[in-house]
C-alpha positions, 0 to 999 in steps of 0.5 A: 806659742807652744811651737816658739816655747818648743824652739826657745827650749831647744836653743837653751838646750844647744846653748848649755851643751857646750857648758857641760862637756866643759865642766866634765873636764876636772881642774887642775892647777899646773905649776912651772916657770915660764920659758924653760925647756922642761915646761914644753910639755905642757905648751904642747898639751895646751896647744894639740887639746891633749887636756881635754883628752884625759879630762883635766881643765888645767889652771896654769901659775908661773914663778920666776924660780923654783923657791918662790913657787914651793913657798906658795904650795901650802896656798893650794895654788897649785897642785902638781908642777915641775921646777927644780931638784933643789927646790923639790928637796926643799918642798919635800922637807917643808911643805909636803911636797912628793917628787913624782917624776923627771922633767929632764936632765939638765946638767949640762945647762946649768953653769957658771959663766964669765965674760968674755974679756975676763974669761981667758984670764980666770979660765988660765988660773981658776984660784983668782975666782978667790974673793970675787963676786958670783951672781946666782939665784940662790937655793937653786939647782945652779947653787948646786952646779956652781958650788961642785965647779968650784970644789972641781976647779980646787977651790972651796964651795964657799971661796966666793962671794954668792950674790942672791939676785933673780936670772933676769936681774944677773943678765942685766947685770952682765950686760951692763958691766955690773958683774963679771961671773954668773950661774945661770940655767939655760935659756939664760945661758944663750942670752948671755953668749949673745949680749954680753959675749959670755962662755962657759966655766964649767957646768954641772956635768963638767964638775959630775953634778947630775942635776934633775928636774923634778915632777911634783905634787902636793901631797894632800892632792896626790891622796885625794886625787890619785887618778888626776896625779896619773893622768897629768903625768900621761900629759907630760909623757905624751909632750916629749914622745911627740916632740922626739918624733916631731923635732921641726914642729916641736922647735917651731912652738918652742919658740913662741913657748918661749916668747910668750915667756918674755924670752926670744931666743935663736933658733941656734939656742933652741937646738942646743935645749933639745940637745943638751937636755935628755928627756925621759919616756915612761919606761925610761921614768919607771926604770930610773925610779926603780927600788927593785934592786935597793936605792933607786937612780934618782933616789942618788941624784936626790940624795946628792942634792939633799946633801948640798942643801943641808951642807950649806944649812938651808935644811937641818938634815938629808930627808931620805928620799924615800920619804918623798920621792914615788914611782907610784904614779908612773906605775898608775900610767903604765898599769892603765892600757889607755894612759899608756897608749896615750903617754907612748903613741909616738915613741915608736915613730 
């Protein structure tokens, strides 16, 4: 009897071993978009075990778009996240919400875009732009984007008619002869290439709009777990300085990142993601967010964006962006020798 209590309390024992080096991992609620270029990183994490490394037990939610997702932060649904620059100013200035980093610089995929048997036309004399309709998710980094292409094709940001519809509800309406001009992000951008035989306008480089990404975090959450705030970020870090020195495995989960997503696109599209989205190492993150020498660079591109929004009267004025926008956490993950060599190991190959 004594020997079989000996081996059932034995079993019990090896049984509950796994249960609490699961519950040593801390959780955390990760929020993002689903198949969008700067949501890679964390795909990777979920996919190499880079969680478990940093001890964090991430609880991932998804939003079709920026707004919505901002609007369920004072839920504390989620913690930290990215999404767009225009939705974090817009978080910063309703709920509290510190940008934290940049997801990516995605400029160029951020455009206005015609079908292609109206685009020879429009191309050749932008002012009949006048009047029409311009299907786009409003309150939006492509808001932005399509409002500077008009000022740099000379007309008024306010010369069209904005139709506020979802991405997937303008490329329904595209493929379906129900629109003929669009603002779309990338990988919205391919899709409507290759079903509606779309083409660019102008995007936000063409028209000098610098459009960020933007890491965020709620700022309750950032004060009462300062340490968690850095290791997430060491997380994202080590996702794109992994994929730069792996390009062919990084493309391969990209797509099946983007499928899971509801999205397929061609492997032609995934290779203009990585290279129409510049990406930000941690000493690039550190320089870009520097004050050392007076506003920082991101501290302009958020400014320019503040701007917009208040220019267009969602917001009643410009926050400053030092208001809400810290290097303090990138500085955490350089000061910290392990989550440095963790955020950078592959920088260098």
């Amino acid at each position: 009897m004594k020997h079989m209590l000996r081996n059932f309390a034995l079993a019990a024992l090896l049984a509950a071993a796994p249960m609490t080096a699961a519950q040593a991992q801390t959780p955390i609620g990760v929020s993002y978009q689903p198949s969008l270029y700067w949501a890679l990183p964390f795909h990777y994490a979920t996919v190499k075990g880079w969680w478990k490394d940093v001890d964090l037990a991430p609880a991932f939610t998804t939003f079709p778009a920026g707004a919505p997702q901002i609007a369920a932060a004072p839920s504390k649904s989620w913690d930290v996240g990215g999404t767009g620059s225009v939705p974090a100013v817009l978080g910063a200035v309703r709920f509290n919400i510190l940008t934290i980093g940049i997801t990516n610089d995605e400029s160029k995929t951020n455009a206005m875009m015609v079908r292609g048997d109206k685009f020879d036309a429009i191309k050749a004399n932008p002012a009949s732009l006048k009047g029409q309709r311009l299907l786009l998710t409003t309150n939006s980094t492509v808001d932005y984007a399509a409002r500077k292409c008009l000022v740099k094709m000379g007309l008024a940001a306010n010369d069209m008619q904005f139709v506020n519809l979802g991405q997937a509800q303008i490329i329904t309406a595209l493929t379906s002869n129900n629109g003929d001009i669009a603002g779309v992000w990338a990988p919205n951008t391919y899709t409507l290439e290759d079903r509606a035989g779309a083409k660019y306008l102008c995007s936000g480089a063409d028209a000098g709009a610098i459009v960020p990404g933007a890491l965020v975090v709620r700022a309750d959450f950032a004060k009462e777990r300062p340490d968690d705030v850095a290791k997430f970020l060491a997380v994202f870090l080590r996702g794109w300085s992994w994929a730069k020195a792996n390009p062919e495995e990084a493309r391969k989960l990209a797509l099946d990142f983007y499928k899971q997503g509801g999205l397929e696109v061609t492997s032609r599209a995934m290779d203009q993601e990585f290279a129409l989205r510049p990406t930000f190492g941690l000493d690039e993150q550190l320089k870009i967010m520097s004050r050392a020498n007076g506003a920082s660079t991101v501290d302009g591109w958020f400014s320019e964006i503040g701007q917009f929004i208040t220019g267009v009267g969602t917001i009643p004025s410009n926050p400053d962006a030092k208001n809400y926008i810290t290097d303090e956490f990138m500085k955490r993950v350089a000061a910290d020798p392990k989550l440095r060599a963790f955020a950078t190991e592959f920088d260098k190959k």
